[in-house]
N, C-alpha and C positions, 0 to 999 in steps of 0.2 A: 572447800567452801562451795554451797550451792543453795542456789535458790529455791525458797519452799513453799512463797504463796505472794500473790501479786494485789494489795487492797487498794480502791479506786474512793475516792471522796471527793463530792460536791461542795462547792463553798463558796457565799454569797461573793460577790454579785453573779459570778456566773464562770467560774472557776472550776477545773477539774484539778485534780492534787492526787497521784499514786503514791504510793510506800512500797518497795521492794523490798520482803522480807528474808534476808539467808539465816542457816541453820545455823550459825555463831551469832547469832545476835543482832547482829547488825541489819539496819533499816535502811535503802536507800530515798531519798525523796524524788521527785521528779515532779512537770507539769504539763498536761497534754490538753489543755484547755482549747477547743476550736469555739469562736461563741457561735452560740445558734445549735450545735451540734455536738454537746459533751456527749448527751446519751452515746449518741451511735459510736464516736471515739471510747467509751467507756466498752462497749461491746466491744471493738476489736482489742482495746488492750488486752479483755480479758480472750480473746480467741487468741493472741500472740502467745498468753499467757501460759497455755497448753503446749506449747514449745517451749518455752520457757523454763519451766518446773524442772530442775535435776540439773541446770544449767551454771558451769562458774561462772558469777557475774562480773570477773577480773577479766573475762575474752571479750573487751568488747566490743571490738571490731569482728569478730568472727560473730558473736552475736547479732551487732548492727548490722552484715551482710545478709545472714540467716533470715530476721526479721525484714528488712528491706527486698530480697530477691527470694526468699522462698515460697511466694505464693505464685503463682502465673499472672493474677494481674496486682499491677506495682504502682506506688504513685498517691496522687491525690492526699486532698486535704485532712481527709478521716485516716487515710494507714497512714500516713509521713506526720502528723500530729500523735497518733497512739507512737510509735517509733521513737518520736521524740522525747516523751515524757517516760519512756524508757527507757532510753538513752542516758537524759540526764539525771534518776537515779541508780544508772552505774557507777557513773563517774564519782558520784557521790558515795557509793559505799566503796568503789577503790581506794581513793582517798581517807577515808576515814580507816579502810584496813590497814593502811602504809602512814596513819597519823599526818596526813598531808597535805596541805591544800590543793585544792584541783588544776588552779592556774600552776603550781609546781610540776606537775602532771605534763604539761601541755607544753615544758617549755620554760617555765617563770616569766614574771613579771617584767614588761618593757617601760613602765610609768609606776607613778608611784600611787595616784587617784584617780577617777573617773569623774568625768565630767559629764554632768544629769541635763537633762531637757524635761519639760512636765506640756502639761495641756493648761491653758487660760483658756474660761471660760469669757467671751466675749460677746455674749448675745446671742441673739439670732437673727436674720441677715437684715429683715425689719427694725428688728431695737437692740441698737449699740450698748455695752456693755462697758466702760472703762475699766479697766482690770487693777488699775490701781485705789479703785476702791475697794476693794478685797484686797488689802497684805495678806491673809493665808495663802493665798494663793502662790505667791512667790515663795515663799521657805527660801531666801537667800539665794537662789538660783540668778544663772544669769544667759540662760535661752528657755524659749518656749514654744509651743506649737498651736497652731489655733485651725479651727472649719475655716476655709477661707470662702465657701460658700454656703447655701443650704441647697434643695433641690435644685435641678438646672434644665432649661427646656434645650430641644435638640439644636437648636438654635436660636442664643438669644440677640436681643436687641442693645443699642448700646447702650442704655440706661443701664440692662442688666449687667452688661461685663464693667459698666464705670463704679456700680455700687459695691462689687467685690474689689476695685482697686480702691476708693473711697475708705472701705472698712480696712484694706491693709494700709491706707495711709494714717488712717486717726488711728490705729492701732501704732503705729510707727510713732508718730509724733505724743502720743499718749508714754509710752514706752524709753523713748530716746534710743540716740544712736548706740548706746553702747549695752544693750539688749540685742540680742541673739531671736528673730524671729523666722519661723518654719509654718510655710502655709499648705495645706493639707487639704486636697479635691475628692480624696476616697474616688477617682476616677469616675467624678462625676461630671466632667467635658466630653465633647463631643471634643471630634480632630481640631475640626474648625472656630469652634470656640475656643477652644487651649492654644493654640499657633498666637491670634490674638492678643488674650486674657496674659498670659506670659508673658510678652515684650509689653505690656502698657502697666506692669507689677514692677520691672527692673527699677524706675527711678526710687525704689523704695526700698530696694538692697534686701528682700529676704535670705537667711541664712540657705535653705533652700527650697523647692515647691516639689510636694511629695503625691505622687501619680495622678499630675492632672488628666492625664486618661485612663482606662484598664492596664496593666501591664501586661498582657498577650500583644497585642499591638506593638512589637517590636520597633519596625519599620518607623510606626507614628511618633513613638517614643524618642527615637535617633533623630526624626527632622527638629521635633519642640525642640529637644537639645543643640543641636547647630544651629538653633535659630536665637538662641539667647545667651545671657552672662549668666545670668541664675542657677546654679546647679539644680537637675533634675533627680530625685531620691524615689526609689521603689523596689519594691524585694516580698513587703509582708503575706503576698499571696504565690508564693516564686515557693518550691518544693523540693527539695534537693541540689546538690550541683548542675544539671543536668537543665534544668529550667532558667539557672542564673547564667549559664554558658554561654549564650545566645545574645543575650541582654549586653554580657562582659566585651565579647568581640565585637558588637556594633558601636560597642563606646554608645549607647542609648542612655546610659545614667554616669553620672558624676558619684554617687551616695549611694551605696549597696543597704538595704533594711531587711534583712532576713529574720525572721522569728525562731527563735531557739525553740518552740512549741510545735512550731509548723514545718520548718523544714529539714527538719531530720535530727536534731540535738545538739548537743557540743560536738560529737566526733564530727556533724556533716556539716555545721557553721564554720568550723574551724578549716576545714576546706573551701570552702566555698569563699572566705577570708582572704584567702591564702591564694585563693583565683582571683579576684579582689584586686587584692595589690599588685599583681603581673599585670593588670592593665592599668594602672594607676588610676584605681576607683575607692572613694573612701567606704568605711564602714560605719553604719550606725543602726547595730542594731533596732529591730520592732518590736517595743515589747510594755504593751497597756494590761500586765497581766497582773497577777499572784508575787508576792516577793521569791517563791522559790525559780518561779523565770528568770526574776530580776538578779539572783544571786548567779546563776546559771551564767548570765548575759556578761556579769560584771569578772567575771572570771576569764572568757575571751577577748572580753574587753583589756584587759588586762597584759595579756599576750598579744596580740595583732599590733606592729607596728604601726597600720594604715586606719584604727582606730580612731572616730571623731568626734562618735557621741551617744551617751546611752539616754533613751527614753523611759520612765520610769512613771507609774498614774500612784504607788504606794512606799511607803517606806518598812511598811511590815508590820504598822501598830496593831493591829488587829489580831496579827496571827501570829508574830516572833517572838519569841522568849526576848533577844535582846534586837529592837528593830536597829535599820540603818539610819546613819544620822549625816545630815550635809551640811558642809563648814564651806564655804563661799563658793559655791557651784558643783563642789564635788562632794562624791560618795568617796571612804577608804574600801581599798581593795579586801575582800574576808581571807582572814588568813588561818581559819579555824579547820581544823578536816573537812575532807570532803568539800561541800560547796560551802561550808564554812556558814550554816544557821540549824537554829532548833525551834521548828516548831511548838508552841505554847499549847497542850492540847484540852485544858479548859478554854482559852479565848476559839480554837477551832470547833470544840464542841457548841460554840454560841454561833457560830456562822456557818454549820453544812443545814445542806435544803435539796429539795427531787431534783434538782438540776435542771430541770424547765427553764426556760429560756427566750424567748426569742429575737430577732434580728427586729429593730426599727423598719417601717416601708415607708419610703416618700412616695407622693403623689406626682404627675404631672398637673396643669391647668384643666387639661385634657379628660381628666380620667384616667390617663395609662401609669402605666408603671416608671417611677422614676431612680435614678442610680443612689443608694444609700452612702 
């Protein structure tokens, strides 16, 4: 069995999707979506891809090394994304060569379903949102995730950090207790702003607050954490084991969020998982992507004992032959080969585009540049 040709597809909103094709037939899928920067991930898949060609795609840990350490320089967002969505069409066509599901693969299954979290749309930080006027929005779920801010100056005033507890309270009380909510800064505080903004959020019980600062800031990350009840969650820009290491040992986060897209695939989530739970840190993965992530995601999800929670913005109507469907908060585990989905490739015909892209920019009051 070997690999004969590596095809890269763009697909709305802003989605990359490979197919690995071997010379039996078999197709693996995968997804290496970075936003803002498919093009250039799309060019290194295909420069990987020249190593690649003539390759079994049953090694794949000899592979994943290969691709991982044989260039002299290693890392970052753009090779550890192209890695990943090659990665997880390995795993994918192993499986489906052995008729087996991939969490089989890995281990088997330690639960029987997964439990989903989505994005409520509640505004913007100006004009509140009630989210229970929109029922689509819930699909039976029973956590979710919201902006808990919008841009943020280097240091606000107390107006400012009351109107982001303000919006987590009516959003609480709009909600009730027995919703699940996760408030989300995209590391848009400052130190000193977050030290604050944190302890004045606790009487409102979020399920957790996800990188109120950048995650490079280790140090800063560990004191937030000592300093409140709240579990701290951050992982989605973290790259390999090797970046979650650090994070791990400082006990800096409570909730590991590593992107199967971004940080190296199933083979390097599933360690990274795995370091995870030796420090008694939960997992949840990061994954606002394509359902081929999301199938990817639900399959470690699957296997990991320390497993909490999977994020999910699709169910696959657009692109699945048969989408995922959720019965009182949860997804069922795919137990189809491989990653256990089949792309529809007339509904994918209606959604690729040049992959153009780009990232939202906040403003400061200032003029300057503000954190997205």
């Amino acid at each position: 069995m070997r690999i004969i040709r590596i095809e890269t597809i763009h697909v709305k909103p802003r989605w990359l999707l490979l197919k690995v094709h071997v010379d039996n037939g078999l197709i693996g899928l995968g997804e290496a979506t970075l936003e803002g920067r498919s093009l250039t991930v799309e060019t290194m898949v295909h420069e990987m891809g020249r190593w690649l060609i003539g390759q079994d795609p049953r090694r794949i840990e000899h592979i994943w090394q290969n691709l991982h350490r044989g260039g002299f320089y290693r890392g970052g967002p753009v090779h550890c994304s192209a890695l990943s969505g090659i990665d997880m069409a390995l795993w994918d066509i192993l499986g489906k060569s052995l008729h087996t599901p991939v969490h089989q693969l890995l281990g088997g299954r330690v639960r029987d379903r997964i439990r989903l979290y989505s994005w409520l749309d509640v505004g913007t930080s100006d004009h509140y949102v009630n989210p229970l006027d929109s029922p689509d929005q819930s699909d039976g779920l029973t956590a979710f995730k919201y902006n808990a801010t919008g841009a943020m100056p280097l240091l606000s005033s107390p107006d400012g950090l009351q109107a982001a507890v303000d919006r987590l309270a009516r959003l609480r009380h709009d909600v009730g207790a027995t919703i699940d909510i996760a408030a989300d800064f995209h590391g848009r505080l400052t130190f000193a702003d977050a030290r604050r903004l944190v302890k004045l959020m606790e009487p409102h019980q979020p399920m957790f607050i996800e990188e109120p600062i950048l995650p490079g800031d280790v140090d800063g990350l560990k004191q937030i954490a000592d300093s409140t009840t709240i579990p701290i969650a951050a992982g989605e820009r973290l790259f390999t084991r090797w970046e979650f290491q650090d994070l791990f040992e400082q006990r800096a986060v409570r909730i590991a969020q590593p992107d199967l897209a971004h940080a190296g695939g199933i083979s390097e989530v599933r360690r990274i998982a795995a370091m995870a739970e030796s420090h008694d840190i939960l997992l949840a993965p990061h994954c606002p992507l394509s359902p081929v992530a999301l199938a990817a995601c639900l399959h470690i999800d699957a296997v990991c004992p320390n497993f909490l929670i999977q994020e999910h913005v699709t169910l696959g109507e657009t692109l699945l032959t048969v989408p995922f469907q959720t019965q009182s908060g949860h997804v069922a585990i795919p137990d189809g080969p491989g990653l256990g989905i089949t792309l529809d490739e007339n509904k994918l015909a209606d959604q690729t585009f040049d992959g153009v892209w780009d990232n939202p920019r906040f403003t400061a009051e200032d003029g300057s540049f503000a954190e997205w």
